[in-house]
Structures are given as structure tokens and as C-alpha cells.
C-alpha positions as CSV (number, residue, x, y, z in Angstrom):
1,X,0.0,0.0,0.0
2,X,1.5,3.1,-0.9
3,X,2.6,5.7,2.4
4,X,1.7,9.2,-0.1
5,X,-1.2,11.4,1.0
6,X,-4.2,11.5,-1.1
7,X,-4.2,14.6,-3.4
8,X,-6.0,17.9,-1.9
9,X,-9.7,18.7,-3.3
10,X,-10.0,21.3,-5.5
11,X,-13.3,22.8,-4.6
12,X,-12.0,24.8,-1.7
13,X,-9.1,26.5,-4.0
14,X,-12.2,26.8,-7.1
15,X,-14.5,28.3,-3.9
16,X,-11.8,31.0,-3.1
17,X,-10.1,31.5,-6.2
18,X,-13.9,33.0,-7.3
19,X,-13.8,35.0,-4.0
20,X,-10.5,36.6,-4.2
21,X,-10.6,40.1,-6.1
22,X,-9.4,40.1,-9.3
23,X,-6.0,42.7,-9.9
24,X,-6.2,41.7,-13.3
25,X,-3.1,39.5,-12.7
26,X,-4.3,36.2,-12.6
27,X,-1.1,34.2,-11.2
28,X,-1.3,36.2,-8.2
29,X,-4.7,36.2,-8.1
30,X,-4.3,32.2,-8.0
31,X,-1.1,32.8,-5.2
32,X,-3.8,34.5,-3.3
33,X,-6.4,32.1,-3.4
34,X,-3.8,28.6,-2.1
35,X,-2.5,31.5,0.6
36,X,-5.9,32.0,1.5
37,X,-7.1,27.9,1.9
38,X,-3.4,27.5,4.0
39,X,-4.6,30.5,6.2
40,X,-7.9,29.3,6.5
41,X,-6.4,25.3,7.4
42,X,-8.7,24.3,4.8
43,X,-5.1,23.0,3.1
44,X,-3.1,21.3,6.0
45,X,0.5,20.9,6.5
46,X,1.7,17.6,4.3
47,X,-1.6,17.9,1.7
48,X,-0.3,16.9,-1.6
49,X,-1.3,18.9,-4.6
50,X,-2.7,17.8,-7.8
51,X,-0.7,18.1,-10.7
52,X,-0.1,21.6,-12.3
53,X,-2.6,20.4,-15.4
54,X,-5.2,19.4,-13.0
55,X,-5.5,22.7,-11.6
56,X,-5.1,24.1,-14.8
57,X,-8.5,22.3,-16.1
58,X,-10.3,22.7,-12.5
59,X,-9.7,26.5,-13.1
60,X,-9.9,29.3,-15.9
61,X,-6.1,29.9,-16.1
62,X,-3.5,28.2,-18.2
63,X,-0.8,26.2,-16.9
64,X,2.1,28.7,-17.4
65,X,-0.5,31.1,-14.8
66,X,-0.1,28.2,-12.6
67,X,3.2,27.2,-12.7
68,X,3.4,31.3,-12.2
69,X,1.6,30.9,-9.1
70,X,3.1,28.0,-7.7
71,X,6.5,29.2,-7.9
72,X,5.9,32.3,-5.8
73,X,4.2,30.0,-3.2
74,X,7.3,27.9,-3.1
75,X,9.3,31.4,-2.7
76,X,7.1,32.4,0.2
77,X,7.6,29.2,1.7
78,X,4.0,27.9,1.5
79,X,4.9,25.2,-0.5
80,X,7.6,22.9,-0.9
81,X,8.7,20.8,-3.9
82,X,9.8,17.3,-3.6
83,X,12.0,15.2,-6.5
84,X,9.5,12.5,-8.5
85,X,7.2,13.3,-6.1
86,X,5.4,16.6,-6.6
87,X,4.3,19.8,-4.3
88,X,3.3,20.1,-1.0
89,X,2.2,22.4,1.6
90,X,4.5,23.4,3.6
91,X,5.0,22.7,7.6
92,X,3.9,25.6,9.7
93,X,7.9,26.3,10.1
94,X,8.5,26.7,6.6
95,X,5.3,29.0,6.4
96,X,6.6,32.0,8.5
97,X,7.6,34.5,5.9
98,X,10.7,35.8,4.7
99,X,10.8,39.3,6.6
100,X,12.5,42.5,6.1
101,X,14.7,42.6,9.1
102,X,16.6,45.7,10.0
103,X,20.4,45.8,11.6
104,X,23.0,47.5,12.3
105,X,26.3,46.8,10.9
106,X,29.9,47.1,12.4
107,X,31.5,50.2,10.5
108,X,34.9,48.3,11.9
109,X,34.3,44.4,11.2
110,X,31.4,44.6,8.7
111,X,29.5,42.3,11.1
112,X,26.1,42.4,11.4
113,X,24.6,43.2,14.4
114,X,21.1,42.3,15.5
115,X,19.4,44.6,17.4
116,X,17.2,44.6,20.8
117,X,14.2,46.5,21.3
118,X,11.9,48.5,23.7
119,X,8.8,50.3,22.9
120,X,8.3,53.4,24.9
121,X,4.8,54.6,23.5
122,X,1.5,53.0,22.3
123,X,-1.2,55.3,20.1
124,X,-3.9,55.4,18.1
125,X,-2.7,58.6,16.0
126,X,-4.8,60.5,13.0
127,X,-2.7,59.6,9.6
128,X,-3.3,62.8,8.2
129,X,-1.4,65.0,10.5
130,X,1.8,62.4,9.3
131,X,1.7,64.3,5.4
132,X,2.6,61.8,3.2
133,X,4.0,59.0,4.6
134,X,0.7,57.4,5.9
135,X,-1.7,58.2,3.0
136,X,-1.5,55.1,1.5
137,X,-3.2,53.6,4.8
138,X,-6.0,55.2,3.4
139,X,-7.8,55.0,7.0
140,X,-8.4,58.0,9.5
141,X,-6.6,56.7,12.0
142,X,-3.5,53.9,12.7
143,X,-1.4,52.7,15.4
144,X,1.9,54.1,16.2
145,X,4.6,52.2,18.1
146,X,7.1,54.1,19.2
147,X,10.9,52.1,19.8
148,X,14.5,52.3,21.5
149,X,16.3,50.2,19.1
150,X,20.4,49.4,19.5
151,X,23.2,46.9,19.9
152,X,25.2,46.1,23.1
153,X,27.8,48.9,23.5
154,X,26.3,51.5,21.5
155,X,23.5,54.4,21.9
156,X,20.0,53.3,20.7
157,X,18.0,54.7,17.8
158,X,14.3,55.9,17.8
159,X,11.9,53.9,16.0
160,X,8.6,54.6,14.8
161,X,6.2,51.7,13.7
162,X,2.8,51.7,12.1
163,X,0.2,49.4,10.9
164,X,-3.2,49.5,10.5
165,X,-5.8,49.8,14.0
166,X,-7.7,46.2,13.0
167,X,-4.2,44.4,12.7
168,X,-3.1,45.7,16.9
169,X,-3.8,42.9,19.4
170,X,-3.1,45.4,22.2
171,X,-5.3,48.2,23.3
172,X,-3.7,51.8,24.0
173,X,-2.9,52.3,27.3
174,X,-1.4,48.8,27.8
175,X,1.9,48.6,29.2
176,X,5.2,48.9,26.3
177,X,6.6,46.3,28.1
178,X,4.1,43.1,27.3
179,X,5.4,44.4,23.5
180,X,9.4,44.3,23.9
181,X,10.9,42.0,21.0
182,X,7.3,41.6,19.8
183,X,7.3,40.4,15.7
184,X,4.7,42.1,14.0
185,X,5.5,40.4,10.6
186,X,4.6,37.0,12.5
187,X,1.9,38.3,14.2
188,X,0.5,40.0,10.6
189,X,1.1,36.4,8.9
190,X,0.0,34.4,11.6
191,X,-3.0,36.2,12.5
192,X,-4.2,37.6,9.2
193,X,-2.2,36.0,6.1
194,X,-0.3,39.0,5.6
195,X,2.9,39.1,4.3
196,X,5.6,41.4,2.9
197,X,6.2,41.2,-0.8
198,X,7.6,45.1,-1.5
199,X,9.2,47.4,0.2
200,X,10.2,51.1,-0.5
201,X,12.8,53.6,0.9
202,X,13.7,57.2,1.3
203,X,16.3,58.6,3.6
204,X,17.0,62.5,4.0
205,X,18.9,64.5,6.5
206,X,16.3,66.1,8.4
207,X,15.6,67.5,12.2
208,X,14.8,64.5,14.6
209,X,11.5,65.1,16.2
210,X,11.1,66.1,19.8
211,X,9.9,63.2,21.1
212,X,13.3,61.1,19.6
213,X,15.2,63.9,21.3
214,X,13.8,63.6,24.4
215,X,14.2,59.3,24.5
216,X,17.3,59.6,22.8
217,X,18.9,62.1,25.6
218,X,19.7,65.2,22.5
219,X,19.7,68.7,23.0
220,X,16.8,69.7,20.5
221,X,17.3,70.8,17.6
222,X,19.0,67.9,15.8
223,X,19.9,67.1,12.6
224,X,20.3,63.5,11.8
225,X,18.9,60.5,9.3
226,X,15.2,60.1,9.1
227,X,14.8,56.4,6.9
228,X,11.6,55.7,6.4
229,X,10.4,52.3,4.8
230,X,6.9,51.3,3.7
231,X,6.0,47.6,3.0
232,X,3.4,46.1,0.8
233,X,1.6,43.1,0.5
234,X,1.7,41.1,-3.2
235,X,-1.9,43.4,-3.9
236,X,0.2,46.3,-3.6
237,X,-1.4,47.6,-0.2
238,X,0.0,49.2,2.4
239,X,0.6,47.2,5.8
240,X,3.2,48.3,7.7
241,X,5.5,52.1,7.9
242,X,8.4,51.9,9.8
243,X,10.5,55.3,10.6
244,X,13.5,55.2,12.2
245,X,15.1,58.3,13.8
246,X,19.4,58.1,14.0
247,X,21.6,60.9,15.1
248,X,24.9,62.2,13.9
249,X,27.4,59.7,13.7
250,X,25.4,56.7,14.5
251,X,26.4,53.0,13.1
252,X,25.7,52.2,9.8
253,X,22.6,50.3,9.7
254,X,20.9,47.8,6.6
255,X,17.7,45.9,5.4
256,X,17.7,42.6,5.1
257,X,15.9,39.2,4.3
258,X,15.8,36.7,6.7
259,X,13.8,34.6,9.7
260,X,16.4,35.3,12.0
261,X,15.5,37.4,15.1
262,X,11.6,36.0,15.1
């Protein structure tokens, strides 16, 4: 008798794949709709997937759309691929994604340096009064995390994260310290199937603001690096803001891709 799972149902994938919105892109409208039955558990850990022209002819896409669509799952991590064998989804270890981390860097060794954090303020703040840099929210309001982020033996810098009000699982007034090392692209996946496909940059030397000044121990005015970042999921909507705050002469700091520090 043969030890391989029986192949996943295709009705659930059909079922959401005519509930997901169409972008007019229909590989990652496809993408969306397996993310969506992983999220959901409707497709478990170890579920073997039909062949790439069985979905094809269960579904009004061609097999290069879902070939498309199952290679960007297999980059995300949601499904893995196995010699003679065929495609699977993924353990639930596998399925945390690949997140933009930030750290610092040794000007010295070149090493990279993983930083610690401490949040200092939680608030529900009004995007508008933040210009441009939270208009893509496209909501009233959003909550603001405020951050002390360094590495042992060095002064911290000032961190400001946002994300949208319905994706907080604390309430203002809650104390910063239930939230120290917390890892809101976990949470984001976990909780809601979000994930990070884009992210975009600007950096300018600019006044700090007070409030950085004051946690950061700096006679105001200060001129320093203001690097803002803005991630996106694959439909292009905006999820999470993160500004960080670094005086003069500060470390060098970087983005990159990884799982390490969850």
C-alpha cells in the first residue's frame, strides 16, 4: 500500500479562487487564493497537490498562470517541492515569511549586528497629520509604536512603527513592556495571512523630532537620518511604515531578508 497522502480537493481552492478580487493578474490572483485555503487550514500541513494540469483544467487559467503561481508560493515558503514526487504544503515552520529585518552593521568588522528593542509609547494617532508617509493607509486613524532600538555597546536609535488599528492585538494604554521583542510580521502572517512582498525607501537629513530627542537624551534641535520604509503586500497595499530616527554619527545600519531574530 502506498505511504503518499491522497491529493488535496480542489473545490475549496475553485470556492476561493472565485472569492478573491481580481488585480487583473491572474497568477497572483491564483497565489492569493492557495495563501488564503493555507490560512484558512482548509489546506493542512503535508496535503499533496494535484498536478499543475489538473488545476489548470479545474480553473480558468492556463498552466504557465499556474506554474506562475506556484513558484511564488514555493518562494514564500508555503509550498515545498519534492523530486518525483510533486508539491506540497508546507510545515507551519517553513510557512513564516521571509521578513524584512533591520540591523545594524559594524563600520569596523562589517558584522552584522542584531538589534534589541523596547517600545516606549503606544497610540492610536490621526494619519493625516503624518503628510505623506501614511496616506497610503487610506484609514483615518492607525497605530503608532514608538521604539528604542540598539546593539550592546552602542547608543539606541528611535523607532517609529505603524500598521493598520484592525491588525493591533493590544489596546492603548497597555503597558510597552508586554510588546518588547514583539514580531509584528509574525503576528501580521500568523493572524491575518499578511505578508511582505515590497518594500520602498527614502532617507534625507532632516531635524529629529522632539519626542526622539527627548528618548534619545539630545539637545533639540537635531539634525540626523530620518529612513523611512513602507512595506506592501503582493496586492500592492500598504501594511506596515516603519521610521527610524538616528543621530549624527550613529552606526551604519541595513535591510535585510531573513527569519532570524523571530
Amino acid at each position: 500500500m502506498s505511504d503518499m497522502p491522497h491529493k488535496l480537493s480542489l473545490a475549496p481552492l475553485a470556492a476561493q479562487w472565485e472569492a478573491t478580487p481580481d488585480t487583473g493578474v491572474k497568477y497572483q490572483r491564483l497565489a492569493g487564493a492557495f495563501a488564503a485555503c493555507i490560512q484558512s487550514g482548509t489546506y493542512m500541513p503535508g496535503g499533496h497537490l494535484p498536478k499543475e494540469t489538473e488545476i489548470s483544467a479545474a480553473l480558468p487559467v492556463g498552466l504557465s498562470t499556474v506554474q506562475k503561481a506556484l513558484a511564488q508560493l514555493v518562494e514564500e515558503g508555503l509550498i515545498v517541492r519534492r523530486r518525483k514526487l510533486g508539491s506540497f504544503i508546507a510545515d507551519l515552520s517553513h510557512q513564516v515569511p521571509e521578513v524584512h529585518v533591520y540591523r545594524f552593521r559594524d563600520p569596523a568588522t562589517g558584522a552584522e549586528m542584531m538589534p534589541f528593542t523596547r517600545v516606549v509609547r503606544v497610540q492610536r494617532v490621526i494619519a493625516a497629520e503624518y503628510g505623506a508617509l501614511l496616506t497610503g493607509f487610506d484609514a483615518e486613524e492607525v497605530m503608532r509604536l514608538d521604539r528604542l532600538v540598539w546593539v550592546s555597546g552602542a547608543p539606541p536609535a528611535y523607532s517609529s512603527f505603524f500598521m493598520r488599528c484592525e491588525h493591533h492585538v493590544e489596546e492603548p494604554g497597555d503597558r510597552p513592556e508586554t510588546l518588547h521583542g514583539a514580531s509584528y510580521h509574525r503576528m501580521l502572517w500568523e493572524r491575518f495571512g499578511i505578508r511582505t512582498a515590497q518594500v520602498r525607501h527614502s532617507a534625507s537629513a532632516e531635524l529629529l523630532s522632539g519626542h526622539a530627542c527627548e528618548q534619545l537624551d539630545l539637545a533639540a534641535p537635531h539634525v540626523g537620518m530620518i529612513w523611512d520604509a513602507s512595506e506592501y503586500d503582493r496586492d500592492g497595499r500598504l501594511q506596515i511604515v516603519q521610521r527610524f530616527e538616528l543621530p549624527r554619527g550613529h552606526r551604519p545600519m541595513e535591510l535585510v531578508e531573513g527569519k532570524t531574530g523571530f
